[in-house]
N, C-alpha and C positions, 0 to 999 in steps of 0.2 A: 306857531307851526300848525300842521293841519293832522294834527295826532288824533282829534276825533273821527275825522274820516280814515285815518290809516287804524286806528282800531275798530272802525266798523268795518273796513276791508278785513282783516286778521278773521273776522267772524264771520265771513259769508264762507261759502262753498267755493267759487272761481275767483275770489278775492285776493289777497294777498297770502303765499304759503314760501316756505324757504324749500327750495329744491339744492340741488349740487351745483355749485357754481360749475358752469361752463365756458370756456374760452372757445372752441368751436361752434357753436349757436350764437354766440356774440358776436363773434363774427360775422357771420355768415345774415345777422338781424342788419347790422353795421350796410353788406353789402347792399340789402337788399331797400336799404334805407338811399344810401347812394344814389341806386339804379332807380328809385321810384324818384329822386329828384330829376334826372338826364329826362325824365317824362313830363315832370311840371311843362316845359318850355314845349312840349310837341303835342301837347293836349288841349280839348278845348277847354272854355272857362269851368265849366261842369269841373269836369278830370281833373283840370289843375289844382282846383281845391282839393278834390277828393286825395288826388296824389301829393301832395303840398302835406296836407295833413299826416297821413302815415308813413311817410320819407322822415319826418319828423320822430312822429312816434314809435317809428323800427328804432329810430337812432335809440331812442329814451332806453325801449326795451332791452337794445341791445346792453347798455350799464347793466338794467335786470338782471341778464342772464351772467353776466361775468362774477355780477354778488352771489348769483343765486338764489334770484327771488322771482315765482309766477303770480303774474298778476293779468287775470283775464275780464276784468271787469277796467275799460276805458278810463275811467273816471279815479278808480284806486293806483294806476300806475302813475296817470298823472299829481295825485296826491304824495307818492313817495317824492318827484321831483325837488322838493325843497329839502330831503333826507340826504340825497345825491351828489346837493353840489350846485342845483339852480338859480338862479334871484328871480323872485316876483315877476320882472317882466319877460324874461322867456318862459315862467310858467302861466303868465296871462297869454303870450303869444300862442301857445300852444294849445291853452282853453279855446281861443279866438277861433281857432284853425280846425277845432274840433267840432264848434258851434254852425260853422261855417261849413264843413263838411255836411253834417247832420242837415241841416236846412237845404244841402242843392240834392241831397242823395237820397232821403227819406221824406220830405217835405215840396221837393221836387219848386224849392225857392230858384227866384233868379238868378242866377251866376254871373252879376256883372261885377263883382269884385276879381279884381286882376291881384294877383297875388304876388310879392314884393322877394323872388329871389334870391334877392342880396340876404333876407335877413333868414329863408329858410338854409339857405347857405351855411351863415352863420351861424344858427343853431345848430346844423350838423357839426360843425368843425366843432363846436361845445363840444357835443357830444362825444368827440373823439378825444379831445384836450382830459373830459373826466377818464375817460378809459384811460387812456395813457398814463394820470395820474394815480388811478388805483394801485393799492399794494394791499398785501394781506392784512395789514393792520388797519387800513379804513373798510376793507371789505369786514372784516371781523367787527369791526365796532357798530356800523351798518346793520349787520345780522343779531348783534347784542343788542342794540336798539329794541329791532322789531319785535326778537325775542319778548324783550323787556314787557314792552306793551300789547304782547299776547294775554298777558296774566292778567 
């Protein structure tokens, strides 16, 4: 598991912190994750990635906010991913997506990678499958986790 990077998040500032779980902000991360997908398709290669990538990451966060956890550093929430409920390859997909962003948005790399729909599709619907599956017992155990490895 990637417990050293989640307790070096635990220690930063914008890292990982336990807030109040919210059901209105997860939502609303949820929609916003949606409507940045409905953009993949109407954007150019640039966009798509960019949008590709954070249609993704709303989803992820949206979990965050339903456990009640902010996590404002990129790299830490995609670390909690395997805490949540993910396997390996949608947390590679999403490293990918992130890599890929970062290289057409800041690095101003070529954007000829066409970005594959189906599978951020997929990932969303993940993303909605963990929500639906939460209850206060995996949320509570979740927050006893991170707790744990605050110390």
């Amino acid at each position: 598991m990637r417990f050293e990077k989640i307790k070096w998040c635990l220690n930063k500032k914008k890292g990982i912190r336990l807030v109040e779980p919210n059901d209105s902000i997860s939502n609303e991360y949820l929609k916003e994750a949606f409507s940045d997908f409905e953009m993949v398709e109407k954007s150019n290669l640039k966009w798509k990635t960019v949008t590709a990538y954070y249609s993704c990451y709303n989803a992820v966060y949206s979990i965050l906010m339903k456990i009640g956890i902010k996590s404002e550093i990129h790299d830490c929430t995609i670390a909690l991913m395997e805490v949540i409920g993910f396997e390996e390859e949608e947390i590679s997909f999403l490293n990918f997506l992130k890599k890929e962003r970062v290289g057409v948005q800041y690095y101003l790399n070529d954007s000829s990678l066409e970005i594959d729909k189906e599978k951020v599709l997929g990932f969303l619907n993940k993303c909605k499958e963990i929500l639906i599956d939460l209850n206060d017992n995996k949320i509570n155990e979740i927050r006893e986790l991170l707790e744990a490895k605050d110390e």
